[in-house]
N, C-alpha and C positions, 0 to 999 in steps of 0.2 A: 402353353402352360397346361398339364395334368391336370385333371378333376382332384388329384391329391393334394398338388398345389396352390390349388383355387379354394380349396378348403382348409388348409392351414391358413391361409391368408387372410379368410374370414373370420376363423377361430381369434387372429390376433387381433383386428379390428374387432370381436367382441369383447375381448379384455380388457384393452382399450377403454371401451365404451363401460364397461364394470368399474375399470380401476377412478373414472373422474365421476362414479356415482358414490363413492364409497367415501364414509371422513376420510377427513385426512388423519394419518398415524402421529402420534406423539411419543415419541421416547426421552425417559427420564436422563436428563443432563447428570452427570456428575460433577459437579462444580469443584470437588478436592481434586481431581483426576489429575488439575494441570493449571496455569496461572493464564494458556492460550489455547483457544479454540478454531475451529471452521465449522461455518455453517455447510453444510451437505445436502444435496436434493436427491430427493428419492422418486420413484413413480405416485408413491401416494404422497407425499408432503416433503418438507426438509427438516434436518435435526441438528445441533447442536454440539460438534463432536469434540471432543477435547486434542490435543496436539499431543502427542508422547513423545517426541522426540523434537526438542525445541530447539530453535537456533539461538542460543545466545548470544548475546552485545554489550559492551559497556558502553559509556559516554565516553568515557577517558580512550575506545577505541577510534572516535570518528576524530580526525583531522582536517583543518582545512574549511569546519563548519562551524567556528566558534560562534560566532552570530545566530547562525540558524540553532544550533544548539539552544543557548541561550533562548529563544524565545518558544520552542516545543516546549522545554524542560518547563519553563515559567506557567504557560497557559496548563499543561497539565499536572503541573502540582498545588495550582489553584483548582483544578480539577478533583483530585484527590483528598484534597483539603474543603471540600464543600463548598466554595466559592465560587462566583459565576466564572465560565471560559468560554471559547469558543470552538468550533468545528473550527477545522485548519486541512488546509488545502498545498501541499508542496509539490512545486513544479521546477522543474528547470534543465539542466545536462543528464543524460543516462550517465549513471555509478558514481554517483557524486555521496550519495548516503540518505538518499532518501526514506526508501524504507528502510534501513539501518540504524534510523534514527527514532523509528517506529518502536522498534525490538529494544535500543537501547532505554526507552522509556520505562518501558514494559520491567526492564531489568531494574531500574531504580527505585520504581513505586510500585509492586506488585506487592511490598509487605506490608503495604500500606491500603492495599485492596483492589490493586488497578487490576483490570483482566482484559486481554484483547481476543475480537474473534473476529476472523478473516473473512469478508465475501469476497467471492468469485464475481467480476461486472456483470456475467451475463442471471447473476442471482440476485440480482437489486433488486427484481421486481419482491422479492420476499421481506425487503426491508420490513414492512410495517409487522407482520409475523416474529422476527427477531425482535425487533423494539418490545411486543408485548411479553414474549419472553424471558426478558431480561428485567421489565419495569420494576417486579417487585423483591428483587434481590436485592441484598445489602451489599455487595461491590460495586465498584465504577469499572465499566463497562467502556472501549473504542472500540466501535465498529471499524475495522481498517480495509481498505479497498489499493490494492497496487496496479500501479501504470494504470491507471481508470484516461480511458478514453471513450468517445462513442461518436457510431457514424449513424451519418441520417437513418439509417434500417431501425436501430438499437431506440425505436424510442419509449417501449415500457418501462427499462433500468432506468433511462433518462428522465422520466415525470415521477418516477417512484423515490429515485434520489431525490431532486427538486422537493417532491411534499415533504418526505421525513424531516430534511435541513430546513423549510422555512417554507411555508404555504397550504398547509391541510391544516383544517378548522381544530382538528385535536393536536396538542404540544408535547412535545418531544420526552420524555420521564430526564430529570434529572442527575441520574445516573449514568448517562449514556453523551459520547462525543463521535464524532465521525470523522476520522483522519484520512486522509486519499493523497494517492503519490501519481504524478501525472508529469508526462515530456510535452502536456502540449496546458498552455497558462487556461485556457476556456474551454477544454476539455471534449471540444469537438470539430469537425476539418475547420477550417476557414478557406473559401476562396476569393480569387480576385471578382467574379461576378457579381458579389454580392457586395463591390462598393457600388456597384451603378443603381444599389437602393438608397444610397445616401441622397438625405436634401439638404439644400444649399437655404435658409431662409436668414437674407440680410448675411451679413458676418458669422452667422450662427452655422455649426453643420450639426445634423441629426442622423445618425447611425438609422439603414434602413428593421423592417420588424425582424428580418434571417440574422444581422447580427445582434440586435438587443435580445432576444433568444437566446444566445448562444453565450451571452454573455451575462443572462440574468441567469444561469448553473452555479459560475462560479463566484459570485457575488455573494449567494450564500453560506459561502461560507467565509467564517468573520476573519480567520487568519490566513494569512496568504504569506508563504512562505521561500524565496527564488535559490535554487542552487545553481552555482555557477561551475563550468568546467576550472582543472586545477592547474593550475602552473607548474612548470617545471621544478621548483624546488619543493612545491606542496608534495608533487607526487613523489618526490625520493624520500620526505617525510614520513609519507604514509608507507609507502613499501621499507625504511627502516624499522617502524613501528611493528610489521609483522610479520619480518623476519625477526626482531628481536624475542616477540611472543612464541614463535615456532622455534627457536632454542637459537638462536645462529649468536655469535660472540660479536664484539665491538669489530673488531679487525675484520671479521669477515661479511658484514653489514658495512663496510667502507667499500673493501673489492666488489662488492655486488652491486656500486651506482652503476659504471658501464653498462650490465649488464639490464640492469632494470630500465634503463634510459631505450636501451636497444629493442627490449620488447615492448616497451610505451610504442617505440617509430613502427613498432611489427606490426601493432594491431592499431594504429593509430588514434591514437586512445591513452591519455593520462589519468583514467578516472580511478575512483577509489576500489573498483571492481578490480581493475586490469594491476594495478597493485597489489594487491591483496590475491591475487593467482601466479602474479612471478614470483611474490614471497612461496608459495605450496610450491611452487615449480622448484625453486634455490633449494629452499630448505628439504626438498626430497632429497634433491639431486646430491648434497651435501650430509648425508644423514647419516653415512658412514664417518666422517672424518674426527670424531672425537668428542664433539659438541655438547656441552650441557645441555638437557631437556630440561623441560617445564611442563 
């Protein structure tokens, strides 16, 4: 290495060392900007950024989830409504509508003051900096976190989530819920080694300390929500539902089951995802032939 390069290199380690003596930066949120946010980390701090380009959802989009429907909608419009709810935790099949159901919330109660702002998992540890953030605004506020998992390495997000949902001496502001979408139900691996902690006393068996750990995460949170992969008629349901939105006509939403059945076996996968991509697929490929738009 060059004397040149031995001295850039120091140069950066001193900046380094400047930039964790300095406050941290605070930039003013726009709260009219957008109804959805991300939080953002920067080298000096993180900021609050608004979404300009949202993805929209109804409820009347998701199919196949009437139940789970039903009970997000409920807890958060007791939400919205000043009423006590809970954090809610939803697990279950990849593209079933988990965070889909997120967005559609968002789409319902937003004129009503709901705001959502996104963390990235490996930005948990900033949770308690958002919470204070947000505490004295007049909207309702979810923190939403997608496919939240964590492996043994991950454990600052992991004790950081934990305090904010339920165990650090100061409580949570009122205005604020914490939604999280996950494929796995306790949010971190499980292995087979870790039943030879279990004890046997009498009749009784007690989970050893690695899995009541791992399963005192998602306990905190009050609603626990399971998606299930879809059946073959759900998913021609859902894939009718959006070709019919991408403009395609009754007749030709009938000739497109083959078709959609064929690429459910392609990617082996009936989810609401893989639906909702052979309708963009259909509906391109068909975009010449005459079709009303929407």
């Amino acid at each position: 290495m060059s004397e040149l390069e031995k001295l850039i290199k120091r140069g950066e380690a001193l900046l380094e060392r400047v930039e964790t003596l300095l406050p941290r930066a605070t930039r003013p949120v726009d709260w009219n900007a957008s109804i959805a946010f991300r939080w953002r980390k920067t080298p000096r701090g993180g900021f609050i950024q608004p979404v300009t380009n949202l993805h929209r959802i109804r409820l009347s989009d998701l199919y196949g989830v009437d139940n789970q429907k039903a009970l997000i909608e409920q807890n958060t419009r007791q939400f919205v409504e000043g009423r006590t709810a809970n954090n809610a935790l939803m697990t279950g099949a990849r593209g079933t509508g988990k965070s889909s159901l997120v967005k559609a919330v968002l789409d319902k109660f937003h004129r009503q003051g709901l705001r959502i702002i996104e963390v990235e998992k490996h930005d948990l540890i900033d949770l308690p900096e958002i919470v204070d953030q947000v505490a004295a605004r007049p909207e309702k506020f979810i923190l939403f976190c997608d496919d939240l998992s964590f492996e043994l390495s991950e454990a600052a997000g992991y004790k950081a989530l934990k305090s904010v949902l339920d165990g650090s001496i100061a409580t949570t502001s009122e205005n604020l819920l914490i939604y999280a979408t996950s494929n796995r139900r306790h949010l971190m691996p499980e292995y087979m080694q870790e039943n030879l902690e279990t004890k046997h006393l009498g009749e009784e068996i007690h989970p050893g300390e690695t899995v009541e750990e791992k399963i005192s995460l998602s306990e905190r949170f009050g609603l626990w929500v399971s998606f299930y992969p879809f059946d073959q008629d759900e998913f021609l349901a859902i894939a009718a539902h959006w070709l019919g939105e991408l403009g395609c006509r009754e007749g030709e939403i009938a000739k497109a089951r083959q078709e959609a059945l064929q690429w459910a076996l392609q990617r082996g996968s009936r989810s609401g995802r893989v639906a909702w991509q052979f309708a963009r697929d259909f509906a391109g490929r068909h975009a010449g032939d005459g079709k009303s738009k929407r």
